[in-house]
C-alpha beads as a LAMMPS data file, in Angstrom:
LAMMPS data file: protein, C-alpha beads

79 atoms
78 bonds

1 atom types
1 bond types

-500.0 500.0 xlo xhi
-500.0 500.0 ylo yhi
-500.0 500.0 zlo zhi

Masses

1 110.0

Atoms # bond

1 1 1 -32.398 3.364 41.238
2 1 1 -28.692 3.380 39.483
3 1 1 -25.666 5.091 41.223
4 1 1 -24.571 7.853 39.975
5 1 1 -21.022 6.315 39.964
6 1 1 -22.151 3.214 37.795
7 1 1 -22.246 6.135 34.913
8 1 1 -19.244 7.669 35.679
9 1 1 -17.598 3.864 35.912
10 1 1 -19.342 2.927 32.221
11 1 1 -18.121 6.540 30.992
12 1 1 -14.891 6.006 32.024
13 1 1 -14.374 2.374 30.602
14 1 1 -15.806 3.155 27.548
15 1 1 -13.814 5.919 27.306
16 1 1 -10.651 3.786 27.914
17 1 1 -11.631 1.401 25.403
18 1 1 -12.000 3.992 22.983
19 1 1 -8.567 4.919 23.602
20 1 1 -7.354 1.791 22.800
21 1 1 -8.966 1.383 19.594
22 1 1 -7.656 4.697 18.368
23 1 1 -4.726 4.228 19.600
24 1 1 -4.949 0.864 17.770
25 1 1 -5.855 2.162 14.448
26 1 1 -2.861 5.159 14.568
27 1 1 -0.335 2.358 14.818
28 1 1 -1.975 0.499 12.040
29 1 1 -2.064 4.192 10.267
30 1 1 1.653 4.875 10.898
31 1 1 2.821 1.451 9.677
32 1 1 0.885 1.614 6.610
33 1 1 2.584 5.507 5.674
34 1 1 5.742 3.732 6.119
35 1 1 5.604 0.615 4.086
36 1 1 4.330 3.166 1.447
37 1 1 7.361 5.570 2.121
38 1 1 9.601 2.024 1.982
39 1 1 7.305 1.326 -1.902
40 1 1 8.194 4.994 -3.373
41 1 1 11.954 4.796 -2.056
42 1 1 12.058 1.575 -4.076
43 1 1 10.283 3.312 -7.191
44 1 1 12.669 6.516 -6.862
45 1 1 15.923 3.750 -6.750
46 1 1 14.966 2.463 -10.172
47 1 1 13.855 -1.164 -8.589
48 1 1 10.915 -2.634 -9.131
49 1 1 8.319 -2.987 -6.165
50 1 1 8.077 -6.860 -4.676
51 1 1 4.876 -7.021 -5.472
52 1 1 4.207 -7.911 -8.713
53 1 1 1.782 -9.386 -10.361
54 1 1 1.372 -11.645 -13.162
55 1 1 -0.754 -9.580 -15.443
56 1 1 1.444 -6.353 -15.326
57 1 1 4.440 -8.893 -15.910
58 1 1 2.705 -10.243 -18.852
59 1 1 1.955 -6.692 -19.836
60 1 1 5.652 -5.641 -19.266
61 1 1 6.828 -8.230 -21.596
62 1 1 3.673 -7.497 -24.473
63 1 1 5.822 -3.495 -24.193
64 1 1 9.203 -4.912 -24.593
65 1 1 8.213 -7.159 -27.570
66 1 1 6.138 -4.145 -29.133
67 1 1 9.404 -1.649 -28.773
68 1 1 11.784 -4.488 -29.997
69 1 1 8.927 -4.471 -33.444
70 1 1 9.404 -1.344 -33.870
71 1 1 12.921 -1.110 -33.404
72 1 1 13.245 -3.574 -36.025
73 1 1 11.072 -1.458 -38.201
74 1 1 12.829 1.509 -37.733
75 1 1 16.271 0.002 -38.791
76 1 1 15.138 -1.248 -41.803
77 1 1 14.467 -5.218 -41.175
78 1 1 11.506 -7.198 -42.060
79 1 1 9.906 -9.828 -39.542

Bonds

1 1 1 2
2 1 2 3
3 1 3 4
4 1 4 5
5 1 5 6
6 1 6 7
7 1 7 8
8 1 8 9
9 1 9 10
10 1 10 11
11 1 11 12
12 1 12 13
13 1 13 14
14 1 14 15
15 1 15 16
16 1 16 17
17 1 17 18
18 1 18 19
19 1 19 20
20 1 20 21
21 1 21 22
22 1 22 23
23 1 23 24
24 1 24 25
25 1 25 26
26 1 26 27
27 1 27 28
28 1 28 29
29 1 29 30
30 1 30 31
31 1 31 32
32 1 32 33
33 1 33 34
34 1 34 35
35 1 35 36
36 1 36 37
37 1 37 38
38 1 38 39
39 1 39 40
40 1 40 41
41 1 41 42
42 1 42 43
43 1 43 44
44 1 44 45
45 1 45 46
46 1 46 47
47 1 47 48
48 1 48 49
49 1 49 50
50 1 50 51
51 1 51 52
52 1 52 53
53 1 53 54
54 1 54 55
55 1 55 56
56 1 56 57
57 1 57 58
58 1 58 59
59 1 59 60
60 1 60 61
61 1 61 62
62 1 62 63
63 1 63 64
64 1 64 65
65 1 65 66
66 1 66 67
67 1 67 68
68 1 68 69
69 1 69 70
70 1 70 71
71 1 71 72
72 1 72 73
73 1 73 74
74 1 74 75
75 1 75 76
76 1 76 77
77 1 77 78
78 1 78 79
């Protein structure tokens, strides 16, 4: 027959262990809020995020050519 204090020793380590993970997965919680917090400060400051990728650089660039077009239209000059 099992002890009753083999249960209370498996209750308690899992216990502990679950501890750990959540206490695990808060940090990883918290540092994830504040690298977003760091991303929107850099959005509010007018600079653009590190990350970047190519396609919405490409896509950036398509914009500015399209606005210089029809800046050129609007004043008048042909292409």
């Amino acid at each position: 027959m099992i002890e009753p204090n083999l249960y209370i020793t498996l209750a308690l380590a899992s216990l502990a262990g679950l501890a750990m993970i959540v206490a695990g997965g808060l940090a990883g919680w918290r540092g994830w809020l504040s690298l977003r917090r760091m991303e929107l400060d850099q959005m509010q400051d007018g600079r653009m995020p590190v990350a970047v990728s190519t396609g919405s650089r490409i896509e950036i660039a398509d914009l500015k050519e399209r606005i210089k077009k029809l800046e050129a239209i609007a004043a008048g000059v042909d292409l």
